[in-house]
C-alpha positions in Angstrom: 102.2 121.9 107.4 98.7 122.5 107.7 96.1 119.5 108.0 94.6 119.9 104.4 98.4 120.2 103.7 99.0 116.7 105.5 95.9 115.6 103.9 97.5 115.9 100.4 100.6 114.4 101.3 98.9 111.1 102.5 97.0 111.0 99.1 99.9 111.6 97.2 101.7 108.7 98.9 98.3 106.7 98.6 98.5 107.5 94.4 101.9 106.5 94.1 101.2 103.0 96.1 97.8 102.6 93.5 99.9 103.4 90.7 102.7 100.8 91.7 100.9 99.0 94.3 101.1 95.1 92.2 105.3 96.0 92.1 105.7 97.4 95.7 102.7 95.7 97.8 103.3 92.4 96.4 106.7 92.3 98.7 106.1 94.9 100.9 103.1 93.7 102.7 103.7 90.6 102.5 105.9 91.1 105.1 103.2 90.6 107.9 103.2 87.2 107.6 103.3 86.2 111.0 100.5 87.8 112.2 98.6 84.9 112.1 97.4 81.5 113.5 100.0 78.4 112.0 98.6 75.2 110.7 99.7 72.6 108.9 99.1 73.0 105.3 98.9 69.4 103.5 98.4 66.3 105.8 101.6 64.1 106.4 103.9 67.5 105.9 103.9 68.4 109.5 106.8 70.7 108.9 104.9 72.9 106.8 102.6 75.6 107.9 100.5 78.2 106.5 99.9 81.4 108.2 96.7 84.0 106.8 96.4 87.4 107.4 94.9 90.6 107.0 97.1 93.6 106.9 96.0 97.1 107.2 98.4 99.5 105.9 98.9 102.2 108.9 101.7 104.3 107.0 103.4 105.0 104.1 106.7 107.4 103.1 108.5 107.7 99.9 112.2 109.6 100.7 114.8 110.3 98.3 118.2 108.4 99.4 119.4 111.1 101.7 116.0 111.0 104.0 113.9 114.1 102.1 109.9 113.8 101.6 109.7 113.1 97.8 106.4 113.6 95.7 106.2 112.2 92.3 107.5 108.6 90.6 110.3 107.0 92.1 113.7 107.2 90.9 116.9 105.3 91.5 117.8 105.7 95.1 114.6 106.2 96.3 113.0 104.7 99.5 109.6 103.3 100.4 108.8 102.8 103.6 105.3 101.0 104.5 103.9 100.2 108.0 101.0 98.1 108.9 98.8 96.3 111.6 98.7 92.3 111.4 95.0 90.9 111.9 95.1 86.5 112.2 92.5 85.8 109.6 91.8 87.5 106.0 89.8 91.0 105.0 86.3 89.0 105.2 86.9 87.6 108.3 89.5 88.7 110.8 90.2 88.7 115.0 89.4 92.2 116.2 92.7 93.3 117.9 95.7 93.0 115.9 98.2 90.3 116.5 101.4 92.4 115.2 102.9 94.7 113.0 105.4 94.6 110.0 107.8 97.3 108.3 109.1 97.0 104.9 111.8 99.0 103.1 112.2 98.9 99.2 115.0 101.1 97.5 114.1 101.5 94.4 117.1 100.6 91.4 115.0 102.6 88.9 111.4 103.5 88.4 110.0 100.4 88.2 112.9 98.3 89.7 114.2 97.9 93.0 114.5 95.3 96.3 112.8 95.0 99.4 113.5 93.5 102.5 110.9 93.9 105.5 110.1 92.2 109.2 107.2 91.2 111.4 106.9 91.5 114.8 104.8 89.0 116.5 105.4 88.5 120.3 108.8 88.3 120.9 109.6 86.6 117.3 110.3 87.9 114.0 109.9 86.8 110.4 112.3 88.2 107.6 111.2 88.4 104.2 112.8 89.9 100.9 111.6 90.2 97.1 112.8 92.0 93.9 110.0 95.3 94.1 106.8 93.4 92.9 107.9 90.2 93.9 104.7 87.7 94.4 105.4 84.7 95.3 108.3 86.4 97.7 110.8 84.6 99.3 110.6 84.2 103.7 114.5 83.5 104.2 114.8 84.4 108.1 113.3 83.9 111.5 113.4 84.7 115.2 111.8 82.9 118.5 109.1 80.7 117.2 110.1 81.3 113.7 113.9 80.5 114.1 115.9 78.9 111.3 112.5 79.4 108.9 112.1 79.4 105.1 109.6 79.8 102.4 107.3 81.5 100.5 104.2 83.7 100.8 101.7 85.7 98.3 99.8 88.7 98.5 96.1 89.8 97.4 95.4 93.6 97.4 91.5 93.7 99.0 91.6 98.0 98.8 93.1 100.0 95.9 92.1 103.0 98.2 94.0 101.8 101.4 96.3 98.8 99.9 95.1 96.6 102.3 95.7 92.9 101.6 95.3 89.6 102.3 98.5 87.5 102.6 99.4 83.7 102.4 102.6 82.1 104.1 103.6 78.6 103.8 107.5 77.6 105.2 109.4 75.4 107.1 111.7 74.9 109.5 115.3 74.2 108.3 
């Protein structure tokens, strides 16, 4: 493919997110989540934290079920894949080296319909997050290392239509 070629594809997948970026960002990048500094979120709830972040969306790919490139509106079977870079902090103000990454997979039910499950990777730990496509809040059900035995909730803010970059907001608990 040829780099205007490329060029197009990326813009492609960039429209599709802008078209259905409040149904497929709100879970997808939510996903980051731990990518950022814990603190306790009310006084005299010491169990609860809240982690804020800025995530920069580093890649995106819609696939039909069997794994081919797809251009156009999703359809029933269809998978979107999106990749990004955790900063601690939000889009305003944010550290200057990135403090993980997340992945999150949707498959999509029908157009506008669908699930999607995605991770963070933060150190050595994870946090597991799933959502029906749009889902904001969205539900953390599952962690690793720091984050074992974790549950909760989180919200997304898109900052970029352009880039769907986004602010996101965790609050859970352990057990």
């Amino acid at each position: 493919m040829t780099p205007a070629g490329r060029e197009r594809s990326v813009r492609g997948m960039f429209t599709l997110l802008r078209t259905h970026h409040r149904r497929l960002l709100a879970g997808v990048l939510a996903t980051a989540a731990a990518a950022a500094v814990a603190t306790p979120a009310v006084a005299g709830q010491a169990q609860t934290r809240t982690l804020r972040f800025f995530d920069k969306t580093t890649a995106v790919s819609l696939t039909t079920a069997d794994g081919q490139p797809k251009q156009g509106a999703p359809a029933a079977g269809d998978i979107l894949d999106v990749a990004g870079v955790e900063y601690r902090g939000d889009h305003r103000h944010h550290a200057r080296r990135p403090s993980g990454t997340a992945h999150t997979r949707c498959v999509f039910t029908g157009p506008d319909s669908g699930t999607c499950q995605g991770e963070v990777a933060l150190g050595g730990s994870l946090i597991l997050v799933r959502s029906p496509l749009g889902g904001n809040p969205f539900e953390i059900w599952y962690g690793t290392g720091r984050f074992k035995g974790i549950t909760g909730t989180g919200t997304t803010t898109t900052v970029s239509e352009e880039s769907n970059d986004s602010d996101v907001v965790l609050r859970y608990r352990r057990g």
